[in-house]
Backbone as numpy.savetxt, mean C-alpha at the origin, in Angstrom:
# Nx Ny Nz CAx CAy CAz Cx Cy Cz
-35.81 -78.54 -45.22 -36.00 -77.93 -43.92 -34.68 -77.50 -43.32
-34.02 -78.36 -43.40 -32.22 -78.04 -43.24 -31.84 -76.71 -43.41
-32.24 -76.83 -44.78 -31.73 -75.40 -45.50 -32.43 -74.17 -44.95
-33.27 -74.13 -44.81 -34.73 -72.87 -44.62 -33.94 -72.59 -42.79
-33.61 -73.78 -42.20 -33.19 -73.53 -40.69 -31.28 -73.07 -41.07
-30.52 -73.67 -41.92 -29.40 -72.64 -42.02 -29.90 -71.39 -42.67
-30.88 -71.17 -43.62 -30.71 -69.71 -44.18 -31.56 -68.50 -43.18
-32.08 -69.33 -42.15 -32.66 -68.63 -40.99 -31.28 -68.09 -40.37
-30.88 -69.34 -40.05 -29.40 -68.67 -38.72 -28.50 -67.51 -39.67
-28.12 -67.77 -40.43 -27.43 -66.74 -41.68 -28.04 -65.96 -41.49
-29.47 -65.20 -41.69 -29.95 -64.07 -41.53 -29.88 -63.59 -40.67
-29.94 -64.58 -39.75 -29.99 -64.02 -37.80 -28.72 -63.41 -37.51
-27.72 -64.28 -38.43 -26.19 -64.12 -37.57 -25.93 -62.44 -38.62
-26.37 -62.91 -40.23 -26.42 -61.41 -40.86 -26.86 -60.11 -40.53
-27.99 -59.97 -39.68 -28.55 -59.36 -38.92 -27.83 -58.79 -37.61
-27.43 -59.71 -36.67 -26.35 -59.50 -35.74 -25.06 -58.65 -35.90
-24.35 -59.32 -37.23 -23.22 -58.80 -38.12 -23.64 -56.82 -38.36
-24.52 -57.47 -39.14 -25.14 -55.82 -39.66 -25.31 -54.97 -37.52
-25.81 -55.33 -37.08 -26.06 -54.99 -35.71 -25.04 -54.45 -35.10
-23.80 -55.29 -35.35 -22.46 -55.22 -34.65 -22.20 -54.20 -35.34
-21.78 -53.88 -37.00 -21.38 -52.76 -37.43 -21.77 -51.75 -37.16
-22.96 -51.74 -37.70 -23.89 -50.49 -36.55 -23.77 -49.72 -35.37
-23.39 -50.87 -34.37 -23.09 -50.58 -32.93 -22.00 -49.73 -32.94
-20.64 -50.71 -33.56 -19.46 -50.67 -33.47 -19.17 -49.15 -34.46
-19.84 -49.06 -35.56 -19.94 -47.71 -36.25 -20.53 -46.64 -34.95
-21.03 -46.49 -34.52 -21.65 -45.35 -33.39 -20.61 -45.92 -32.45
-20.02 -46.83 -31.61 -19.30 -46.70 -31.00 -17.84 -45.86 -31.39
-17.29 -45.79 -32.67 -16.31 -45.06 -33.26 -16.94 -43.89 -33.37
-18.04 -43.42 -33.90 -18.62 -42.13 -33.67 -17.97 -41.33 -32.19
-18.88 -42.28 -31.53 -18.42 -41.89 -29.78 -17.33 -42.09 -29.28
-16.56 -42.83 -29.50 -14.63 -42.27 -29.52 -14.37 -41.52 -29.58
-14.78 -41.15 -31.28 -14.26 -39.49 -31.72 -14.73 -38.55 -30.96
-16.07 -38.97 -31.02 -16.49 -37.38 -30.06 -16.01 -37.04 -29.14
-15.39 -38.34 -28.02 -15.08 -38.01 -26.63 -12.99 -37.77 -27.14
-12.79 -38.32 -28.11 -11.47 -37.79 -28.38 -11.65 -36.39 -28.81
-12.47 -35.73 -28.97 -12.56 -34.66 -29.61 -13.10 -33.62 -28.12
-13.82 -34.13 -27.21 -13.89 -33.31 -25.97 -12.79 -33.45 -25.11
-11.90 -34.84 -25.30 -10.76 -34.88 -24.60 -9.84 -33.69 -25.12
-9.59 -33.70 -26.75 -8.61 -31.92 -27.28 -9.26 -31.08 -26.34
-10.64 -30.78 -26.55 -11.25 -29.34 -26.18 -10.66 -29.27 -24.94
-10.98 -30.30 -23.83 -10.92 -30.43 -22.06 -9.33 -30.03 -22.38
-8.42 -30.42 -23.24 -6.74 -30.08 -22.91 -6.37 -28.79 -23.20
-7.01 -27.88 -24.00 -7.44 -27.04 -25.04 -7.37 -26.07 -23.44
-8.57 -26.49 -23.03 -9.06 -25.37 -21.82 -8.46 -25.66 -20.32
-7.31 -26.50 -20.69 -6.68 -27.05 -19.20 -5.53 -26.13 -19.33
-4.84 -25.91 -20.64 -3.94 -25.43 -21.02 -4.13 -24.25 -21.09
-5.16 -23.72 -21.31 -5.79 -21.51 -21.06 -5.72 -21.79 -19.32
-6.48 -22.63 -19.11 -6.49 -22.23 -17.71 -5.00 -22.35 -17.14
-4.17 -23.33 -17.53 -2.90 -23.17 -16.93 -2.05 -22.03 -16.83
-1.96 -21.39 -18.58 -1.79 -20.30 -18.69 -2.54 -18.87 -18.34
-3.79 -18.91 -17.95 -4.35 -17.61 -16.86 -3.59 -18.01 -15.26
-3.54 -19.41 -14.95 -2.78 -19.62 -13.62 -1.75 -18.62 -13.36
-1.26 -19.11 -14.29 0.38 -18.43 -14.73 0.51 -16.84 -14.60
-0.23 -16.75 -15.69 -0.43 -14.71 -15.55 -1.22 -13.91 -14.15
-1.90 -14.99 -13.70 -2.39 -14.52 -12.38 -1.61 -14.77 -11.69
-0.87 -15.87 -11.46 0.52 -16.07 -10.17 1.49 -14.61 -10.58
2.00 -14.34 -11.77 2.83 -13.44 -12.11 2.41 -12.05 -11.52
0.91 -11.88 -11.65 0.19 -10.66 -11.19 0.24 -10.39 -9.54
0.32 -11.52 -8.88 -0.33 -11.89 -7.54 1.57 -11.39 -6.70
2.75 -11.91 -7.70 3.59 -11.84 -7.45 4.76 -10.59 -7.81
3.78 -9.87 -8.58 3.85 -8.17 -8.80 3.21 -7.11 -7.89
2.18 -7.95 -7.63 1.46 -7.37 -6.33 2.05 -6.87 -4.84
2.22 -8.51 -4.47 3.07 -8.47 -3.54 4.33 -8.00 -3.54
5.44 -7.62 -5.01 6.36 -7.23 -4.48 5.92 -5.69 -4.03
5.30 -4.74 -5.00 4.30 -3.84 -4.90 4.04 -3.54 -3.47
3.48 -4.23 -2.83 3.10 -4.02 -1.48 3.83 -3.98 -0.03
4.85 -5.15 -0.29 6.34 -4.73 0.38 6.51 -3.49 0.68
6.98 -2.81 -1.30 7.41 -1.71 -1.52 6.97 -0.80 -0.66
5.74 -0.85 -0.81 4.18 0.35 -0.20 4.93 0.25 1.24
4.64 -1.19 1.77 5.14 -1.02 3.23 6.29 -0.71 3.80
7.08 -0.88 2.65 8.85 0.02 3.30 9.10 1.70 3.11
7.35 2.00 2.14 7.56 3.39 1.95 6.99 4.02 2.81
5.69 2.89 3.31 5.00 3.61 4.71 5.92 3.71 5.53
6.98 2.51 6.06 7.57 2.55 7.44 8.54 3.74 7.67
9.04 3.92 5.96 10.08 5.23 6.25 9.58 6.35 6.22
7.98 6.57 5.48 7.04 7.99 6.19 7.12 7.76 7.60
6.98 7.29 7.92 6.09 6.85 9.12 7.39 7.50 10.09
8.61 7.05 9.94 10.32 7.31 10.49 10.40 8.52 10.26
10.32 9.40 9.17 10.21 10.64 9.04 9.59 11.93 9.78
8.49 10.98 9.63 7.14 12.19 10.36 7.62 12.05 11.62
8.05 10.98 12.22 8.27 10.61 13.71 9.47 11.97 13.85
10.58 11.89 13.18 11.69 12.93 13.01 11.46 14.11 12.50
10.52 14.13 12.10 10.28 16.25 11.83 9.65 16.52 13.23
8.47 15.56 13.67 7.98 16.03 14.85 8.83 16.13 16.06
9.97 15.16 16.24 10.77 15.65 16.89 11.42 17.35 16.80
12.01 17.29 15.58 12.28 18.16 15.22 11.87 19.65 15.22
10.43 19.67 14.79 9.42 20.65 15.24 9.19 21.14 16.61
9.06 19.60 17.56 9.14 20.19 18.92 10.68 20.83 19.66
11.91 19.89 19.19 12.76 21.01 19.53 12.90 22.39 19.06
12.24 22.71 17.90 12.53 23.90 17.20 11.25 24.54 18.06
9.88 24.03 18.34 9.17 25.15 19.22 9.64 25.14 21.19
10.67 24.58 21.16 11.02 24.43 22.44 12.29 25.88 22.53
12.66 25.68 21.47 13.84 26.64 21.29 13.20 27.73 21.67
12.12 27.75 20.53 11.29 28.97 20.52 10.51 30.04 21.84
10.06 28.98 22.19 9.83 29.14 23.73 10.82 29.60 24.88
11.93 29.11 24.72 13.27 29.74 25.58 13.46 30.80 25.08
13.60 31.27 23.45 14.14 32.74 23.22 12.84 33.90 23.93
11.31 33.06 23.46 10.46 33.88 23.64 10.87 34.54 25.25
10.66 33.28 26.34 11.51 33.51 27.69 12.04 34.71 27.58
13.18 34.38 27.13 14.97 35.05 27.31 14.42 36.55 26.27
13.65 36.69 25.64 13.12 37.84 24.53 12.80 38.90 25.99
11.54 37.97 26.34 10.53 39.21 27.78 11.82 39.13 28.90
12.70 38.47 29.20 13.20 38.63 30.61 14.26 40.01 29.84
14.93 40.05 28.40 15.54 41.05 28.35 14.80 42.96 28.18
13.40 42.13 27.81 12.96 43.11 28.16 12.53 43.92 29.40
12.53 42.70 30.51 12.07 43.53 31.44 13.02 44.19 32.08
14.35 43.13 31.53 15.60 44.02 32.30 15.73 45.37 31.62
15.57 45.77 30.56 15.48 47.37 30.07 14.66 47.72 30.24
13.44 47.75 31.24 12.24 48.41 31.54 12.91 48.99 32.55
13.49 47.87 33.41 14.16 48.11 34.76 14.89 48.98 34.47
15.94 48.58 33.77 17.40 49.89 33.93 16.91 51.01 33.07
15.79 51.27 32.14 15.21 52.72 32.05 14.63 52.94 33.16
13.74 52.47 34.11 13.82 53.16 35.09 14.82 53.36 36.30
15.48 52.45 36.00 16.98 53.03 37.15 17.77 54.21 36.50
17.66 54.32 35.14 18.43 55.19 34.56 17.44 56.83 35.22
16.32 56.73 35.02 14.67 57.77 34.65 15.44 58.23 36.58
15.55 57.36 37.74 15.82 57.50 38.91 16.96 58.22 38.99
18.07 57.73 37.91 19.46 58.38 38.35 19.31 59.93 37.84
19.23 59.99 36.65 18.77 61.25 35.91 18.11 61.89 37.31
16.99 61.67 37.76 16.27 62.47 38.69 17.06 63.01 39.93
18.09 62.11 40.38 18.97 62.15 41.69 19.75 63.36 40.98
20.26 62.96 39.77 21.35 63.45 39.48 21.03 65.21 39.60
19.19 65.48 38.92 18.54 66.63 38.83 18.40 66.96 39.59
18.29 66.37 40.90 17.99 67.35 42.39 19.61 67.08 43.09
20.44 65.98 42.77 21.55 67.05 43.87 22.20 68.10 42.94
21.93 68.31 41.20 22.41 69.60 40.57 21.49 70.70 41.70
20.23 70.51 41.82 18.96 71.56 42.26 19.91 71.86 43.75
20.01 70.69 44.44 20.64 71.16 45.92 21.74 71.87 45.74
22.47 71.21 44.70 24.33 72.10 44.95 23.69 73.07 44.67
22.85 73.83 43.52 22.86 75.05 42.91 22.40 75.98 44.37
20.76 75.52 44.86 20.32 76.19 46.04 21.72 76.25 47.37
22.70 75.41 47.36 23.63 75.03 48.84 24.34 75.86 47.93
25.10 75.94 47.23 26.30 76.87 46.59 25.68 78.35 46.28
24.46 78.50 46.30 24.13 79.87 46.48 24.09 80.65 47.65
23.91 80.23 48.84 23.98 80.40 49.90 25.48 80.72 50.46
């Protein structure tokens, strides 16, 4: 009976043994696997670090980019401000010659007719001397 109750526990504990390997075999399974999603997870920590990277580089091409844009707007922007100046003194000018254009004209409207007057004086005191010196 001794025996039949040790070759019981032996089987039990053989059984257990076999159990443990078993376990302990699928537990090394599942190591690996999760050592093997731990590569992948570093795998894709490391792309993603490196898209970080090329997107910070992009983000920081951008912005110098946009600076640029805005120092090219501010000096359109300085420009246009200075032609329009410019434009308006040049139609201001314009406007004074136009002025100074009609006032010289009206002064030779005038002195053709002061001239058209003298001519005429000049035609009638010839007309008077001629009629007074005929007499």
């Amino acid at each position: 009976k001794e025996n039949q109750d040790i070759k019981k526990l032996l089987r039990e504990n053989e059984k257990n043994v076999t159990d443990s390997i078993n376990n302990l075999n699928k537990a090394t399974v599942s190591v690996n696997e999760l050592k093997d999603s731990l590569k992948n997870l570093l795998i894709e920590e490391n792309s993603i670090l490196k898209e970080r990277k090329n997107i910070s580089g992009k983000l920081h091409f951008f912005d110098k980019n946009h600076n640029t844009l805005s120092e090219y707007s501010k000096n359109i922007s300085q420009s246009i401000k200075t032609i329009n100046q410019i434009v308006a003194k040049g139609n201001s000018r314009i406007s004074n010659l136009s002025r100074d254009i009609n006032n010289l004209k009206n002064i030779i409207l005038i002195n053709k007719e002061k001239l058209i007057n003298i001519k005429e004086k000049v035609e009638n005191i010839s007309k008077y001397k001629d009629e007074h010196l005929l007499d």
